[in-house]
C-alpha positions as CSV (number, residue, x, y, z in Angstrom):
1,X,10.8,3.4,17.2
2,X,11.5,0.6,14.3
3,X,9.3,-2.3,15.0
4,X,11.5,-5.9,14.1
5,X,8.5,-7.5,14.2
6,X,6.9,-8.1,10.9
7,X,3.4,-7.8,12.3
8,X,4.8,-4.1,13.7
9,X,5.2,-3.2,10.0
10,X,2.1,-4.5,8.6
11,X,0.0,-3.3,11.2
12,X,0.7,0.7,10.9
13,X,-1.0,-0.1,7.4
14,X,-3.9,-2.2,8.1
15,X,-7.4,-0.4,8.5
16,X,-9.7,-1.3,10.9
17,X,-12.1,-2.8,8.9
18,X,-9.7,-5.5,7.7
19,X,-7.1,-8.2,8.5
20,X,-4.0,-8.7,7.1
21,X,-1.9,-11.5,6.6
22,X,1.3,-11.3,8.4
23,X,2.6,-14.5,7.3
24,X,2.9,-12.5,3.8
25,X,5.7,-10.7,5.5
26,X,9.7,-11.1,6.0
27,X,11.4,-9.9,8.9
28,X,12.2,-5.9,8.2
29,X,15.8,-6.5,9.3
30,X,16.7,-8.9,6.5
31,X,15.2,-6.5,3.6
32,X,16.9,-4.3,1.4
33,X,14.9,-2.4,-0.9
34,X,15.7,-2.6,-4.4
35,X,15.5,-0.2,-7.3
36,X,12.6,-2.8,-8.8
37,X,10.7,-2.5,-5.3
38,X,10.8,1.4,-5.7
39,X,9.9,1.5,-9.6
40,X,7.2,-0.6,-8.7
41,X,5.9,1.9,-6.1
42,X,6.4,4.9,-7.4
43,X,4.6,3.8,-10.5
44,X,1.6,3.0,-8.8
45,X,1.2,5.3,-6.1
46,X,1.9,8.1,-9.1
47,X,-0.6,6.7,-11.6
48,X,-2.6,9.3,-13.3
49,X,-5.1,7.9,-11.2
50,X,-3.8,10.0,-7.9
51,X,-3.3,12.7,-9.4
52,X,-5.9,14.3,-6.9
53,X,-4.0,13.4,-4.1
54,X,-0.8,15.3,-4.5
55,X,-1.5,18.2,-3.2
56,X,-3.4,16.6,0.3
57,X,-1.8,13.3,0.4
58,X,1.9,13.7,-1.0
59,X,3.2,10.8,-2.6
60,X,6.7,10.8,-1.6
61,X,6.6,9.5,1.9
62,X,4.4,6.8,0.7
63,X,6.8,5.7,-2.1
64,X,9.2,5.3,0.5
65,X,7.6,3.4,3.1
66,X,5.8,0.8,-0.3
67,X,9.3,0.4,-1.0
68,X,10.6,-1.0,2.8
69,X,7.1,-2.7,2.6
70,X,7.4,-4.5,-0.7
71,X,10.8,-5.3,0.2
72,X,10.1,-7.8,3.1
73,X,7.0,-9.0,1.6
74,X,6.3,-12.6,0.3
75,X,3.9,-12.0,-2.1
76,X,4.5,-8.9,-3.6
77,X,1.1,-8.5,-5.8
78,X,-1.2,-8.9,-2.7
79,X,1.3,-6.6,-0.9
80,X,1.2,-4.3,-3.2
81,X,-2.7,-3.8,-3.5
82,X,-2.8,-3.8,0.6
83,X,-0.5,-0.6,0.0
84,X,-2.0,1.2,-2.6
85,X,-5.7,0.4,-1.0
86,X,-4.5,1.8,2.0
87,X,-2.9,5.2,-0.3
88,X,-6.3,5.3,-1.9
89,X,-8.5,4.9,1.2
90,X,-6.4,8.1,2.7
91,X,-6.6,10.1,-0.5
92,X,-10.5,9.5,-0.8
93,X,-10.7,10.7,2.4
94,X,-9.1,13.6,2.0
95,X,-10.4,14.7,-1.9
96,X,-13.9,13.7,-0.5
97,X,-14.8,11.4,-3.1
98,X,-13.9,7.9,-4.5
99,X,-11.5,6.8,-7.2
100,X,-11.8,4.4,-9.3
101,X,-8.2,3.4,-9.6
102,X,-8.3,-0.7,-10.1
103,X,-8.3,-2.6,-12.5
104,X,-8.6,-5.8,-13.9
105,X,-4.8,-6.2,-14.7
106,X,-4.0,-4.0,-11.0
107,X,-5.5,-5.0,-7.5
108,X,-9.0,-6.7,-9.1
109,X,-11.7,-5.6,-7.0
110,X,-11.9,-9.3,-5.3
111,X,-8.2,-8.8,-3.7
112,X,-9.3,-7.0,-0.2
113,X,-10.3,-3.5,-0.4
114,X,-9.5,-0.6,2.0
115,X,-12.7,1.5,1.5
116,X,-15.7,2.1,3.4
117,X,-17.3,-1.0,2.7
118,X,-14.7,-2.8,4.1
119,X,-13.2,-6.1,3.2
């Protein structure tokens, strides 16, 4: 079932330990993905950074779900760190063991984190 409701989206990504803000967020049924929202994806859920998580955590489905994300969102730099946080917390758990994938220039460690010590 495809939730209309922005806060439908945004919650299949949120973790427990942290909030979102769903006033960051268009309605799903007014976005169209562009090429720009999946280029910006696919190069960061594809960074060299990942490259441990191909083989568990395959990229492609994430890409595609980034993309509708990024499409409806308001603020696509805080967006985009809640999705890649959330690709990163899943591949950690998988790989068993943390990457260091921000930066200073992508996602700053004071934008909210999806790791195990929370927000």
């Amino acid at each position: 079932v495809v939730s209309t409701q922005s806060t439908g989206m945004v919650q299949e990504w949120k973790l427990p330990s942290c909030g979102f803000n769903a006033n960051l967020y268009r309605d799903p049924a007014l976005c169209l993905p562009s090429m720009e929202d999946y280029t910006k994806c696919r190069q960061a859920l594809t960074d060299v950074k990942f490259s441990f998580c191909v083989t568990e955590l395959p990229d492609i489905h994430f890409i595609e779900r980034c993309e509708k994300d990024l499409c409806c969102c308001e603020d696509d730099e805080e967006c985009m760190c809640e999705i890649v946080s959330a690709y990163a917390q899943m591949c950690e758990d998988a790989i068993g063991f943390f990457l260091y994938w921000r930066s200073v220039d992508f996602c700053p460690r004071n934008m909210c984190l999806f790791d195990n010590i929370g927000c």
